[in-house]
Kinemage of the C-alpha trace (Angstrom):
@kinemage 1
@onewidth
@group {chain A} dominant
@subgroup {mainchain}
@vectorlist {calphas} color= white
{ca unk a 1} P 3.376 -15.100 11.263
{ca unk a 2} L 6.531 -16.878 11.733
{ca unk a 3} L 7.207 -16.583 8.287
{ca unk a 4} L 6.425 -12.846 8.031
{ca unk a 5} L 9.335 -12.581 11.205
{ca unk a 6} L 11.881 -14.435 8.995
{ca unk a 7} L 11.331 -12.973 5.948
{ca unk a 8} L 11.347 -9.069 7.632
{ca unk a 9} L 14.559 -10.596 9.640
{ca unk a 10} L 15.823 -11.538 6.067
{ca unk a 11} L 15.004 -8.156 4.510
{ca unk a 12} L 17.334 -6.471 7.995
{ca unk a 13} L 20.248 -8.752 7.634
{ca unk a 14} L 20.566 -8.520 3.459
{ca unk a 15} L 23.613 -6.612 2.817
{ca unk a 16} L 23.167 -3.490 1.184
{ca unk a 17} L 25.949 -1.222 -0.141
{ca unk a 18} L 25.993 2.566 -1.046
{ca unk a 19} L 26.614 3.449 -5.351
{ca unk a 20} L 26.705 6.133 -7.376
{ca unk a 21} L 23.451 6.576 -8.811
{ca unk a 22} L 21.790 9.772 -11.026
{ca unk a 23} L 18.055 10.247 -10.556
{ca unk a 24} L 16.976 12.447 -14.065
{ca unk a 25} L 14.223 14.443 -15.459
{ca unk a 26} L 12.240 14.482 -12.177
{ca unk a 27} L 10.686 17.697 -10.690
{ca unk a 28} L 13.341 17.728 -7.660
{ca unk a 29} L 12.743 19.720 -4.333
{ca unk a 30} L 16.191 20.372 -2.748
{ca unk a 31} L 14.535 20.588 0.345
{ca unk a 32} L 16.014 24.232 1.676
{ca unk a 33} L 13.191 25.859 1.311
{ca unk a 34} L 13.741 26.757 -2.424
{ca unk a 35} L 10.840 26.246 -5.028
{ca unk a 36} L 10.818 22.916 -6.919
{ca unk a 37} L 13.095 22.730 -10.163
{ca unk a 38} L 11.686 20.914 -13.200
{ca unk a 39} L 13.059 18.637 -15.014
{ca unk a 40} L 16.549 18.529 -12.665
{ca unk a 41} L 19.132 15.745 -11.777
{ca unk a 42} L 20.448 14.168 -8.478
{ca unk a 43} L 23.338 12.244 -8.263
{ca unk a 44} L 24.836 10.850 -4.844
{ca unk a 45} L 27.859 8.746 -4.572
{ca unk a 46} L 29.494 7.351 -1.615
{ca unk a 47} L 26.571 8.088 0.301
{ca unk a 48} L 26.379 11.468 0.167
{ca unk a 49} L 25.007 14.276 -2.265
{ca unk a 50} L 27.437 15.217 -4.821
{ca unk a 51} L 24.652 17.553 -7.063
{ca unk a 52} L 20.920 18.623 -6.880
{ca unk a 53} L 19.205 20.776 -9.551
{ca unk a 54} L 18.937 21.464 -13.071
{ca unk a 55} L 21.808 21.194 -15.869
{ca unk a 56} L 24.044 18.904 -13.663
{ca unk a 57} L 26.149 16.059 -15.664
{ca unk a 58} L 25.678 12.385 -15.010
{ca unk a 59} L 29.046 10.974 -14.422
{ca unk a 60} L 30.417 7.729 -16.344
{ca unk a 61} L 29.426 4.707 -14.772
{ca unk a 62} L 26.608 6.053 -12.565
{ca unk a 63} L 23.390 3.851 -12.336
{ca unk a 64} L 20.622 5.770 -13.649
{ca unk a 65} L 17.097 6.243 -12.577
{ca unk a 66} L 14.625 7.781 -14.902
{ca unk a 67} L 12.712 9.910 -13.120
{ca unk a 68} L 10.332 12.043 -15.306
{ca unk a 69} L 7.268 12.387 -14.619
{ca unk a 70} L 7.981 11.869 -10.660
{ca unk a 71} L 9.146 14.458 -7.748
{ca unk a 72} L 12.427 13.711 -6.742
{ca unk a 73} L 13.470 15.269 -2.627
{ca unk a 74} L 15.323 14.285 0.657
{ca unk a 75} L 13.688 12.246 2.816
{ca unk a 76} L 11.764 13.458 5.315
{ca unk a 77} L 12.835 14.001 9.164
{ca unk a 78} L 10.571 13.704 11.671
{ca unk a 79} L 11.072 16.109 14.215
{ca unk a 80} L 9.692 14.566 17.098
{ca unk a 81} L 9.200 10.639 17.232
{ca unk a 82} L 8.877 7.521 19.073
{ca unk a 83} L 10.135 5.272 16.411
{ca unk a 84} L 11.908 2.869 17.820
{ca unk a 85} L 11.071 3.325 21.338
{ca unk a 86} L 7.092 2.194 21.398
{ca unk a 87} L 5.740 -0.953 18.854
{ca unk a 88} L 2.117 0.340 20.242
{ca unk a 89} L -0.146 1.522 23.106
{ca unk a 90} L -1.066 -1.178 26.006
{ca unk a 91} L 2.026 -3.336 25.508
{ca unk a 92} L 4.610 -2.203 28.425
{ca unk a 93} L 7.159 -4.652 27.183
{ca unk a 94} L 7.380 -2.566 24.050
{ca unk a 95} L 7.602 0.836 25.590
{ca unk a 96} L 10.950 2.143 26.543
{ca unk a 97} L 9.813 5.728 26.485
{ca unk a 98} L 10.022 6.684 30.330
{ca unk a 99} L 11.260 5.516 33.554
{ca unk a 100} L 9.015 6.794 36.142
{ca unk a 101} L 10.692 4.057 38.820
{ca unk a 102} L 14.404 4.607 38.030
{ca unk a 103} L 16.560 7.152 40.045
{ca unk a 104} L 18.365 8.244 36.864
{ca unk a 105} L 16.063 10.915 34.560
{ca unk a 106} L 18.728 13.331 32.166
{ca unk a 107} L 21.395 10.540 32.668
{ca unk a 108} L 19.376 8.238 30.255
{ca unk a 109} L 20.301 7.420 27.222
{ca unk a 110} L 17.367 6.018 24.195
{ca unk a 111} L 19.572 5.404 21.824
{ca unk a 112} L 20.890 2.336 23.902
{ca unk a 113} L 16.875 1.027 23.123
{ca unk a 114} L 16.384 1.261 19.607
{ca unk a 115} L 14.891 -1.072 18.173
{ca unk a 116} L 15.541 -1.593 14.337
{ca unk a 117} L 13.743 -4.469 13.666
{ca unk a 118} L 10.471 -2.596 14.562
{ca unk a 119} L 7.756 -2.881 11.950
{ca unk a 120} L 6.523 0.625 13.018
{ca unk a 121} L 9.878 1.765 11.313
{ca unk a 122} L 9.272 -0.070 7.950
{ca unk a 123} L 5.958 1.844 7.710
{ca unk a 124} L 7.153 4.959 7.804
{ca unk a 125} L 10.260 4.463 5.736
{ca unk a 126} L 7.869 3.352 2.773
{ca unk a 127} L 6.295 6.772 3.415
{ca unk a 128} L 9.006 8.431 2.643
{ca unk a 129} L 10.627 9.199 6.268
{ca unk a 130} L 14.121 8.750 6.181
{ca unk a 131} L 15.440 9.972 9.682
{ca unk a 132} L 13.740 11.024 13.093
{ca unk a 133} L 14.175 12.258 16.451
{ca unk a 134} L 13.696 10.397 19.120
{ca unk a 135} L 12.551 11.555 22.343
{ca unk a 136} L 11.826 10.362 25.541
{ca unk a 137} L 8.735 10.705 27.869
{ca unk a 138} L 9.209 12.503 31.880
{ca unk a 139} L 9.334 10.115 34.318
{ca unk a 140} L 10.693 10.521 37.642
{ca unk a 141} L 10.946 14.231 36.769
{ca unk a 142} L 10.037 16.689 34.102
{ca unk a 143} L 13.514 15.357 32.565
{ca unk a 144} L 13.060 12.625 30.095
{ca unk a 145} L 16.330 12.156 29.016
{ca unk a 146} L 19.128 11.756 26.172
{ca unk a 147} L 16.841 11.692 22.557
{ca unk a 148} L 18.766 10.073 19.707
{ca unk a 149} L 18.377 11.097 15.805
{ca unk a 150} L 18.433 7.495 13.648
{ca unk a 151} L 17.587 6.576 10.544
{ca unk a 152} L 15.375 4.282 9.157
{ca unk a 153} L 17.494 2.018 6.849
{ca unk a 154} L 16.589 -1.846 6.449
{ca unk a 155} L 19.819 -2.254 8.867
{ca unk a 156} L 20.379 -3.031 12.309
{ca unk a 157} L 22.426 -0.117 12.713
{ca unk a 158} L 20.076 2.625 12.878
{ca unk a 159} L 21.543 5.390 15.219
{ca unk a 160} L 22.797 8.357 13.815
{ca unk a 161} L 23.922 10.432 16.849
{ca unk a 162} L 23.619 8.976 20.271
{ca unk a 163} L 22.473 11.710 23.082
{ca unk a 164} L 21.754 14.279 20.047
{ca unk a 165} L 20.029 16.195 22.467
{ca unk a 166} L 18.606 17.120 26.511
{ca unk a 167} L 14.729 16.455 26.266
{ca unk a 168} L 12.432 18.210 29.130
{ca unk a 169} L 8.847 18.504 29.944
{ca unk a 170} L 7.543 21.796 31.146
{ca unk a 171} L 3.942 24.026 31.349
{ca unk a 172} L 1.063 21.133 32.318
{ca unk a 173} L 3.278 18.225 31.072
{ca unk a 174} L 6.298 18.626 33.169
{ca unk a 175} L 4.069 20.010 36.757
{ca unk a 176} L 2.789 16.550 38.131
{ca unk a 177} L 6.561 14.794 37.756
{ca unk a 178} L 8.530 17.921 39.338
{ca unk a 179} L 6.264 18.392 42.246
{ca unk a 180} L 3.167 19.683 41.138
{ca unk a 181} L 3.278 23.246 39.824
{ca unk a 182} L 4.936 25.278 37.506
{ca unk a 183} L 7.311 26.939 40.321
{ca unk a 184} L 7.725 23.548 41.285
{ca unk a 185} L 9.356 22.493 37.569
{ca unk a 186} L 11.454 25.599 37.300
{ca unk a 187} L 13.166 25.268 40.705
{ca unk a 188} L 13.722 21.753 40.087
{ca unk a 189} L 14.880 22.920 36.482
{ca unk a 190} L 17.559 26.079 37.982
{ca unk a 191} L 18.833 23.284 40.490
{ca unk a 192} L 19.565 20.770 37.767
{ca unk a 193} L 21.304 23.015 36.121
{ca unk a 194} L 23.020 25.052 38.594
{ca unk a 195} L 24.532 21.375 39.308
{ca unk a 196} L 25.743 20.964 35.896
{ca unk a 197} L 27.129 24.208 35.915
{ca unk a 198} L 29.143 23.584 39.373
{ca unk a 199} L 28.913 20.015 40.474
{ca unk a 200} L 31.418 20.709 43.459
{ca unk a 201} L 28.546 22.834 44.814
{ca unk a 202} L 25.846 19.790 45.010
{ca unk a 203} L 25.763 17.498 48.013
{ca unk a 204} L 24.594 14.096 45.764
{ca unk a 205} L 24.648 12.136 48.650
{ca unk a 206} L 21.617 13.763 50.784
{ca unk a 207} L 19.043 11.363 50.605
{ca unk a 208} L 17.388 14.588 50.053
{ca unk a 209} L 18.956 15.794 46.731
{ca unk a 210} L 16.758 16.801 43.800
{ca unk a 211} L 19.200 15.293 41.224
{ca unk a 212} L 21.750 12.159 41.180
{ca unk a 213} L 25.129 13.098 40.359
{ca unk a 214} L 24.889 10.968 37.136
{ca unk a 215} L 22.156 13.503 35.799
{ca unk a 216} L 24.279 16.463 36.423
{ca unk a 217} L 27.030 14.891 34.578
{ca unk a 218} L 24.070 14.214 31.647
{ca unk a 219} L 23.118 17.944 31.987
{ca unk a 220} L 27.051 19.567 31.654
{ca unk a 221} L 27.215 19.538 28.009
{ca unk a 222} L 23.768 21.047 27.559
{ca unk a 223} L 25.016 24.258 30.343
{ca unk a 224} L 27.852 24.340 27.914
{ca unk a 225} L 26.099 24.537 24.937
{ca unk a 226} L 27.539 21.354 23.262
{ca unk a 227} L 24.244 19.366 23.589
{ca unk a 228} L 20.595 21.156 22.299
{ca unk a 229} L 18.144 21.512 25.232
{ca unk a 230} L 14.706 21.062 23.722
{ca unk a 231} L 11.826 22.009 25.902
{ca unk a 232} L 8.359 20.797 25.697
{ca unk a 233} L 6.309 23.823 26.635
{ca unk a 234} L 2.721 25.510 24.599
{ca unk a 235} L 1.395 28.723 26.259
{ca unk a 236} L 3.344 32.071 25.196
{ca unk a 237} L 4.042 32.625 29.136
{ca unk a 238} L 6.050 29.661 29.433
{ca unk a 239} L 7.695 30.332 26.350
{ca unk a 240} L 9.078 33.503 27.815
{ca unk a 241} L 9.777 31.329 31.185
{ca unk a 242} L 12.069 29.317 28.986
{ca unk a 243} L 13.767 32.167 27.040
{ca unk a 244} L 14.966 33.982 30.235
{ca unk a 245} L 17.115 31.177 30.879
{ca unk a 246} L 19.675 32.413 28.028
{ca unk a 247} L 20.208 35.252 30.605
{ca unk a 248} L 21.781 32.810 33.237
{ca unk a 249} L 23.308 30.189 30.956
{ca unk a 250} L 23.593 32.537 27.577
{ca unk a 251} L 25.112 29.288 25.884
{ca unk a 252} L 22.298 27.509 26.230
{ca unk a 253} L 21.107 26.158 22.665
{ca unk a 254} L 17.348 25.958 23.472
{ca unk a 255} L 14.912 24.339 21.155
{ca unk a 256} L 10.943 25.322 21.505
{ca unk a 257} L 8.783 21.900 21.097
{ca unk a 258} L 5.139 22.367 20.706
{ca unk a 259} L 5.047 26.392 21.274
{ca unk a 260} L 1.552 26.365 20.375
{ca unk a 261} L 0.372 29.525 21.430
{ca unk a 262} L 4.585 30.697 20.127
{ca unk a 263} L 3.127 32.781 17.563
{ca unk a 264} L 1.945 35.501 20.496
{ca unk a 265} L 5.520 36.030 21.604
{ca unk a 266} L 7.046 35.399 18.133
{ca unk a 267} L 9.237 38.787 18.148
{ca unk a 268} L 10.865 37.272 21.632
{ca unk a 269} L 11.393 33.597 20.040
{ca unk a 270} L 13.106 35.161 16.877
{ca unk a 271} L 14.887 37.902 19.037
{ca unk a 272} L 16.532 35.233 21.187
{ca unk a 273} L 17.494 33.173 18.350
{ca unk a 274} L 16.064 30.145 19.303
{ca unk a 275} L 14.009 27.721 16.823
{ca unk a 276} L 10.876 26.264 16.703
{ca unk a 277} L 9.374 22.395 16.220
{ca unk a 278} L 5.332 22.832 16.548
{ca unk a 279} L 2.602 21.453 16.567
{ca unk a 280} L 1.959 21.529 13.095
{ca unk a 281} L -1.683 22.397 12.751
{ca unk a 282} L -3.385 22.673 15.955
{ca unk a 283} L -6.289 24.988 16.295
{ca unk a 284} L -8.051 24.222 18.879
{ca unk a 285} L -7.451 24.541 22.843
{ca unk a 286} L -7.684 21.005 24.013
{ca unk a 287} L -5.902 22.199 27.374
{ca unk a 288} L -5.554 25.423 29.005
{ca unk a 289} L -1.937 26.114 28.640
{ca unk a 290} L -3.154 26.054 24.494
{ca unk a 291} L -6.530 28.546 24.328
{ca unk a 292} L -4.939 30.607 21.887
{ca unk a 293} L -4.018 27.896 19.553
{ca unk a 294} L -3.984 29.081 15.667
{ca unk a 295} L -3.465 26.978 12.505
{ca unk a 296} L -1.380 30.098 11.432
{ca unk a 297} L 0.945 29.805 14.054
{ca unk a 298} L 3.680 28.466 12.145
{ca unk a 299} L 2.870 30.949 9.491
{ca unk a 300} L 3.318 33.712 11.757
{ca unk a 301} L 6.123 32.025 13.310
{ca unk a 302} L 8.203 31.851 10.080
{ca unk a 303} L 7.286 35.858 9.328
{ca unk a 304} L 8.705 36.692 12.502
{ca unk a 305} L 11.900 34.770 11.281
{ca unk a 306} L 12.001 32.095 13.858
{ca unk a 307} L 13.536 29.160 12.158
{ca unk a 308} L 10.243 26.520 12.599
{ca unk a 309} L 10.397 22.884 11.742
{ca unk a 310} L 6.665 20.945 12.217
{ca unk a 311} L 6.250 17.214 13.710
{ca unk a 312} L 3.304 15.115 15.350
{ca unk a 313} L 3.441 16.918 19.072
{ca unk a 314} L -0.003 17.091 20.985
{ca unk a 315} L -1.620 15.809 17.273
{ca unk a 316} L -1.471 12.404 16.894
{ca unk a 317} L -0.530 9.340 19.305
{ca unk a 318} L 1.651 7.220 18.395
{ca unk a 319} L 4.623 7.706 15.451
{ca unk a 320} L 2.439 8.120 12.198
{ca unk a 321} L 4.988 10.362 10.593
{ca unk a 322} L 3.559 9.863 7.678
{ca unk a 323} L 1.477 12.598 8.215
{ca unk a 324} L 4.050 15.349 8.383
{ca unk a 325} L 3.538 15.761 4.616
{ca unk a 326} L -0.118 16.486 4.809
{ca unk a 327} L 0.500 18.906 7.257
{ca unk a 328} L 2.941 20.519 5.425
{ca unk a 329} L 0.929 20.763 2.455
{ca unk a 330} L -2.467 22.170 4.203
{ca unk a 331} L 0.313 24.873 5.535
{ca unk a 332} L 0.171 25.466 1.968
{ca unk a 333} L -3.485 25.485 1.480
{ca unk a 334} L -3.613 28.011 4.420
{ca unk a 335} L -1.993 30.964 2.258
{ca unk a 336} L -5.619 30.670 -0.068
{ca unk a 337} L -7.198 30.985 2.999
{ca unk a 338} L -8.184 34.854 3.640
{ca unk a 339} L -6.529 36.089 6.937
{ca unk a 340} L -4.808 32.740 7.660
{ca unk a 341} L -0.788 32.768 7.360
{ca unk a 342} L 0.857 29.746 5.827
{ca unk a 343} L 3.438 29.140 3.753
{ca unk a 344} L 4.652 28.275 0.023
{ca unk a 345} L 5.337 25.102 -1.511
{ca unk a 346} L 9.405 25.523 -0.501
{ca unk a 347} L 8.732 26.531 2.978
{ca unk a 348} L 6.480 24.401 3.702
{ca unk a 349} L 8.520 21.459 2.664
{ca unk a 350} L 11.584 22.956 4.273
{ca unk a 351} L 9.230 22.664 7.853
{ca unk a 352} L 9.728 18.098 7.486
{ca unk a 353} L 13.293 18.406 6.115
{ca unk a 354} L 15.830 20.978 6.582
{ca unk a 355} L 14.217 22.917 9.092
{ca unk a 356} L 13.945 20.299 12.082
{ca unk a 357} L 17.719 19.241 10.920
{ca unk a 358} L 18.982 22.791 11.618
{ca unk a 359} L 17.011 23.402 14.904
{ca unk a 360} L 19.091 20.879 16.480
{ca unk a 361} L 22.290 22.225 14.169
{ca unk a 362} L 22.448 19.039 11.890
{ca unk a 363} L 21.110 20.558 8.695
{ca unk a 364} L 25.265 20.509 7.355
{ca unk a 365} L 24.218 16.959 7.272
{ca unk a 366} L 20.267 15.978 7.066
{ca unk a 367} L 17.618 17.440 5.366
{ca unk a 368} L 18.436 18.613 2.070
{ca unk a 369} L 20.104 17.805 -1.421
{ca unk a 370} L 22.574 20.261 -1.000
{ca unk a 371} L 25.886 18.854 -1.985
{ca unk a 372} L 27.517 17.118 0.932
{ca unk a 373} L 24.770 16.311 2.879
{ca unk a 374} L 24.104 12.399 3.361
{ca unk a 375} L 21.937 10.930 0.721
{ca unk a 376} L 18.849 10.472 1.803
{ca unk a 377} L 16.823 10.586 -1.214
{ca unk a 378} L 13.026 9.789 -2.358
{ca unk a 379} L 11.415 9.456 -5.438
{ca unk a 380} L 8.081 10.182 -6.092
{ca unk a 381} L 5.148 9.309 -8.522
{ca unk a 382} L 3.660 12.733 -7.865
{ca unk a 383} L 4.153 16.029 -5.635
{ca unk a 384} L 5.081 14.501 -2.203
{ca unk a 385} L 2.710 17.308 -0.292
{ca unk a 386} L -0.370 15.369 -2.144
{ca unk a 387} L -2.525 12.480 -0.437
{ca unk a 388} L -1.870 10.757 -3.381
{ca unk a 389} L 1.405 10.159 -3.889
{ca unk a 390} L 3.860 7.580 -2.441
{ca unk a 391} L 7.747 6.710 -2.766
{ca unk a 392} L 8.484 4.796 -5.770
{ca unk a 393} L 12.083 4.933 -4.788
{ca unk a 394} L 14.052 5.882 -1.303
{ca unk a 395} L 17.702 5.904 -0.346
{ca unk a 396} L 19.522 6.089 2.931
{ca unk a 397} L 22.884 7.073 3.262
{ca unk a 398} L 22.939 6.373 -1.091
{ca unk a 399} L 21.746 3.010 0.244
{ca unk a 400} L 18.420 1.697 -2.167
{ca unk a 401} L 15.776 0.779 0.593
{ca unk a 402} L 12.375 -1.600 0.296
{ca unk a 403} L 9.529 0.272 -0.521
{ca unk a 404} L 7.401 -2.691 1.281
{ca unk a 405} L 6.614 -2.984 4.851
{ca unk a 406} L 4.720 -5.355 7.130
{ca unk a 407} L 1.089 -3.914 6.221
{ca unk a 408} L 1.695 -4.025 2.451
{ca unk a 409} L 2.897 -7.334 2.699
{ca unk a 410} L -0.524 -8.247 4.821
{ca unk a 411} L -2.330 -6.352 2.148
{ca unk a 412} L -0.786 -8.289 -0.546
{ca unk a 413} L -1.623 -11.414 0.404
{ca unk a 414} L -5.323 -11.255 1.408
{ca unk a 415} L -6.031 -9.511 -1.951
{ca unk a 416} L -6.300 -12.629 -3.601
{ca unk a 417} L -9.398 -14.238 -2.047
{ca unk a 418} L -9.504 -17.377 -3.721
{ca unk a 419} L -9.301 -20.152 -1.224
{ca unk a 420} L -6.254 -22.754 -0.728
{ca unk a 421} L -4.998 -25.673 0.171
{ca unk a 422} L -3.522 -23.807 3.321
{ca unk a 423} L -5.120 -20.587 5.250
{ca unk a 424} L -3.775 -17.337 3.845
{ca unk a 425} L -1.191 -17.032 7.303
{ca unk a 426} L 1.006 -19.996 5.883
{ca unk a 427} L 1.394 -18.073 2.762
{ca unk a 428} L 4.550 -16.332 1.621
């Protein structure tokens, strides 16, 4: 074990330095929701995307990776994560995801808590995930807090924006911490705001005020529209709950996270202008506020022209992001599927990268191969929407990253069964 710590401590601290590098001949996915190109090039330099696609030149001195045969794409973003927050269930040392005994719930901040050095990160980067959003659990109240979007680099400098966004729980999630009911969470949720909006009209220091003057603060740039508010809410009534708000704050940039009964108020969603990160398959009502839950609810979403990303909320526990891609590809599936609505093989793939980058308005920089954007790259042995392929290659910022984590270092050493002079932990 101690070993396995040095050498992953070893693997964080090795310096690691951005080049200009072509990847040719792969089948490369831009990521924008475009159809794959055969047979294209992708060169990055300086840690960004200079070109994506076919006929573009390899300049002089550019490292080159052959990639025929393979799928070349950006990485994928996970749209809602805890990477970085949580190493695993039952170990409250490791959990900085809520804060249900601190005064302070808007006001905090996660990306102060990353952790970089988690092996739950290296998993997922060898999977092909190359950034995420991080957001925080209600505590105190349905507010959670300030979610971060980092990357996953072998680095110990893994935050890309700090406070990238307002995260709040409403519908069944958010009653219990704002009192109890749904009237209950959207009083709590007008006064928070109404504070932001005019702090010289709250009295902070009742011992009776429903929010600390350091949460207001948290909450102004969100009333101004500077800071996404993404709201955790499923059943189509609550959906419209949260869309009225653009009538009292109309700068509001709302976000929709888990919305998945959104695909009964679609027209509204797409009317008001505000995107969507679902559930990405659900289809069954495991709670009441989700009866009408669909697998063709981001199908129906997108033909409505709501702009909908997918990510792990109300599916899995825990942050197996390597999952978004089979979801995305059974979106796929769905369109063979009489009377189901999914999506094609661009779309689909556009739901794990450029799609959850522009819901929260970073898509100029995340998400895709578009020239400019920062080079977060991944090359496959086969169509990255299969179960059976896996990164041969991934870059971060143009940066080359291990392919190797913690579990296929574990599963590297006890293939070998032959027995030695030491037990198999004291190996390298």
């Amino acid at each position: 074990m101690k070993r396995l710590l040095l050498a992953a401590t070893a693997l964080i601290a090795a310096p690691l330095s951005a080049e200009t590098v072509a990847i040719t001949g792969g089948t490369v996915a831009i990521g924008d929701g475009s159809q794959p190109i055969k047979g294209g090039t992708v060169v990055i330099a300086n840690g960004r995307v200079v070109a994506a696609g076919a006929g573009v030149a390899v300049p002089a001195g550019a490292r080159v990776v052959d990639a025929t045969g393979k799928w070349v794409s950006p990485g994928i973003v996970a749209g809602v994560s805890t990477l970085g927050l949580m190493e695993g269930y039952g170990m409250s040392e490791t959990n900085d995801l809520s804060a249900d005994k601190s005064p302070f719930s808007a006001a905090l901040d996660m990306s102060t808590a990353i952790n970089p050095t988690g092996q739950r990160i290296g998993v997922e980067r060898a999977a092909g995930i190359t950034r995420a959003f991080v957001i925080p659990s209600a505590g105190n109240t349905m507010f959670g807090g300030q979610g971060a979007v980092i990357d996953l680099g072998a680095d110990m400098d893994p935050v890309t924006r700090p406070r990238a966004f307002q995260y709040v729980e409403l519908g069944e999630d958010g009653m219990g911490p704002a009192g109890g009911s749904r009237p209950a969470a959207y009083a709590l949720l007008k006064v928070a705001l109404g504070a932001a909006a005019n702090p010289a009209s709250a009295d902070f220091a009742s011992k009776d005020a429903l929010i600390t003057r350091q949460d207001a603060e948290a909450l102004a740039p969100v009333v101004r529209g500077t800071q996404p508010l993404l709201v955790h809410v499923e059943r189509a009534a609550d959906i419209r709950s949260v869309l009225a708000l653009k009538k009292q704050y109309p700068a509001i940039k709302l976000v929709l996270v888990g919305a998945t009964e959104g695909w009964m108020v679609a027209g509204e969603i797409a009317a008001a202008g505000v995107p969507v990160i679902a559930a990405a398959l659900l289809d069954l009502p495991e709670k009441f506020e989700s009866i009408a839950a669909t697998q063709s609810n981001v199908g129906r979403l997108a033909k409505a022209g709501v702009t909908v990303a997918i990510s792990n909320a109300d599916i899995s526990e825990g942050p197996y992001e390597s999952y978004l891609a089979q979801y995305a590809g059974n979106l796929v599936a769905l369109t063979k599927i009489p009377g189901a609505q999914g999506l094609d093989w661009g779309a689909a793939f556009a739901t794990i990268t450029s799609k959850p980058a522009a819901a929260i308005g970073m898509d100029g920089e995340i998400g895709s191969l578009r020239p400019g954007r920062r080079a977060d790259v991944v090359v496959w042995d086969g169509d990255p929407l299969e179960l059976s392929s896996a990164p041969t290659a991934i870059f971060i910022d143009g940066v080359a990253q291990p392919t190797t984590s913690r579990q296929t270092r574990l599963r590297d050493r006890y293939l070998d069964p032959v027995e030695k002079g030491l037990p198999k932990a004291y190996e390298r």
